[in-house]
C-alpha positions in Angstrom: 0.0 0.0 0.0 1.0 3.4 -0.8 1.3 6.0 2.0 -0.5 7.8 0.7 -3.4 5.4 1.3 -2.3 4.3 4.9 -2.2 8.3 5.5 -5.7 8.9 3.9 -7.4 5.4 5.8 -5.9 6.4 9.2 -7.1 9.7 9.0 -11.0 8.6 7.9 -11.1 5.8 10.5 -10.2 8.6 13.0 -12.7 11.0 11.8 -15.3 8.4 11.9 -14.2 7.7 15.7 -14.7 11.0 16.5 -17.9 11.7 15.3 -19.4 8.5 16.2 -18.7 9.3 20.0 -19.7 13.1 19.8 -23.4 12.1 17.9 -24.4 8.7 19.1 -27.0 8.2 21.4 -26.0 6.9 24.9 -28.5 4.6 26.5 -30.1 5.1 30.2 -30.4 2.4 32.6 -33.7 1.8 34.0 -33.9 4.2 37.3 -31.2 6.0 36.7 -31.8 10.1 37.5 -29.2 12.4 35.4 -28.5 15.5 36.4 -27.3 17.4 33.3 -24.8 20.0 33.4 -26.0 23.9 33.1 -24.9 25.3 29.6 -22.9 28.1 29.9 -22.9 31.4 27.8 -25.2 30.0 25.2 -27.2 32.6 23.3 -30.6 31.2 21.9 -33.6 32.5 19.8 -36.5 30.4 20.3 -39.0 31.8 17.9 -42.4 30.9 15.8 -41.6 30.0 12.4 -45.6 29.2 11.3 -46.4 32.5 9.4 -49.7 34.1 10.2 -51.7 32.7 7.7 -51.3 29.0 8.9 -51.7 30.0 12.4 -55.6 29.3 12.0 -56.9 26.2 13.3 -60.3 24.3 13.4 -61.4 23.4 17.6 -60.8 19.7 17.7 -58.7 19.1 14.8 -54.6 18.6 14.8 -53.2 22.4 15.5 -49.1 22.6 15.1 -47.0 25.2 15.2 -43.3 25.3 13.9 -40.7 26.8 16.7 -37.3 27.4 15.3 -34.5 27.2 18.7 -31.5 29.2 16.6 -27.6 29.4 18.1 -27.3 33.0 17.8 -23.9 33.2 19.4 -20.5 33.2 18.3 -19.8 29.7 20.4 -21.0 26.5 19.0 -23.7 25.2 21.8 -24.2 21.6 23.2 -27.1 20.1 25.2 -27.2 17.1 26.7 -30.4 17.0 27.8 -31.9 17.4 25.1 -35.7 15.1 24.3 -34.8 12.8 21.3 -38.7 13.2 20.9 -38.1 17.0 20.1 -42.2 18.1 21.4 -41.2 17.2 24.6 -38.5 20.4 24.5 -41.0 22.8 24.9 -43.8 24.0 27.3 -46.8 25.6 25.6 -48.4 29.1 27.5 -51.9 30.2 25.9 -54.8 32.7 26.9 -57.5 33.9 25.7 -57.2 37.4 23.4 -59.5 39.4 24.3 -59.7 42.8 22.7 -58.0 45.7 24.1 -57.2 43.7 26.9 -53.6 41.8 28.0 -53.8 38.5 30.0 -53.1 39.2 33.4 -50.8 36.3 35.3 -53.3 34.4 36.4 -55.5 34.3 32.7 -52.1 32.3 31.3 -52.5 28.2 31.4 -49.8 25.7 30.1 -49.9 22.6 28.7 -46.4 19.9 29.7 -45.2 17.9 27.8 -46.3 13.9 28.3 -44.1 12.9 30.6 -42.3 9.9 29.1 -38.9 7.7 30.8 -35.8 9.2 29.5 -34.7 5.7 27.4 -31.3 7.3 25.6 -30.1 11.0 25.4 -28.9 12.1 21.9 -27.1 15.3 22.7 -28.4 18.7 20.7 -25.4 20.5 18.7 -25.3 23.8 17.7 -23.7 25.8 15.4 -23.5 30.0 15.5 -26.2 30.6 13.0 -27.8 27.1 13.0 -31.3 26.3 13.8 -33.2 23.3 15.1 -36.8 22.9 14.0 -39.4 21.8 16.2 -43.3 21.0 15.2 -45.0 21.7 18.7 -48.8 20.1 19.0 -51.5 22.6 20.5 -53.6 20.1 22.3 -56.0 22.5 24.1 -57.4 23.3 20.4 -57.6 19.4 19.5 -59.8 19.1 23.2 -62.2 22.0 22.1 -64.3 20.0 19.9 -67.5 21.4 19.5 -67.3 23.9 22.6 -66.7 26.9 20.0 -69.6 28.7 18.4 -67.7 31.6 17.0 -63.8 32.3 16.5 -61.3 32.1 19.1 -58.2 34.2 19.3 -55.7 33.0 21.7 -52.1 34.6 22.4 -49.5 31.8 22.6 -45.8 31.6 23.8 -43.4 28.9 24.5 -40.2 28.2 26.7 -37.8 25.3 26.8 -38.6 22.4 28.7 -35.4 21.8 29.8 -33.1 22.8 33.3 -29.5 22.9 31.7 -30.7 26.3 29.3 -33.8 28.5 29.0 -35.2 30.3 26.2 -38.7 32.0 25.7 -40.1 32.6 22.2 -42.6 35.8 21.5 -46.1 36.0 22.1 -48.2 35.0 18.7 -51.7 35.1 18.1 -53.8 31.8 16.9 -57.0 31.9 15.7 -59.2 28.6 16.3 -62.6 28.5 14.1 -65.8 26.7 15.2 -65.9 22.9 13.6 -68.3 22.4 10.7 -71.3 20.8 11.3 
């Protein structure tokens, strides 16, 4: 063999080393409590990527929206906590919009993630400038069924559902439309 070739093979066998052990899921054993490290400096965007005009939704049907969670630092950003099932990242906040009025604390209700046992972590990485996309399920519209007459406005927000980082995205506005009958 040439050396060229032992050069090139021993350098792709240690590539594929390397990335195998920074990406690959780790398995959790049964009981086992983690307590994942606090990410330092990190600078997120969490932000609503569903534009306006798909942010209308008919009570008791499937409502999504599309959250975007974007590195917007200069440091490349790794979580280990982060939910392979990527709904169970984020917490949703919703209220009622009524006109000329803001919620006050108390008018503001969430809806948690399903709590599911942690089965293997798959770390989140982060570029500067990279973005990871996250379809989030609005279940309190799929429960309204036929308890809407007229339209609905609600005010919705989201944060991270996780303890090692925090982000918040802005307040949007969702529209939910009585079901035909």
């Amino acid at each position: 063999m040439k050396p060229f070739h032992i050069l090139f093979f021993t350098f792709m066998f240690s590539m594929m080393g390397a990335v195998s052990t920074s990406h690959a899921a780790k398995e959790i054993p049964n009981g086992v409590n983690i307590n994942f490290p606090k990410v330092k400096d990190c600078n997120l965007e969490l932000s609503c990527l569903s534009k306006e005009t798909k942010r209308t939704f008919t009570a008791g049907q499937t409502a999504v929206l599309v959250f975007g969670l974007k590195n917007i630092g200069a440091t490349p950003v790794t979580c280990y906590e982060w939910y392979p099932d990527e709904s169970q990242n984020l917490i949703v906040k919703y209220a009622v919009a009524e006109e000329g009025k803001n919620p006050s604390k108390e008018d503001w209700k969430q809806e948690l993630p399903e709590e599911k046992p942690r089965k293997r972590i798959i770390p989140l990485q982060l570029s500067p400038n990279n973005t990871v996309l996250i379809n989030k399920n609005l279940n309190f519209i799929s429960k309204m069924g036929g308890d809407v007459s007229k339209p609905v406005t609600f005010y919705v927000y989201v944060e991270l559902n996780l303890k090692s980082m925090s982000a918040r995205s802005a307040v949007v506005k969702v529209q939910v439309i009585p079901a035909a009958k």
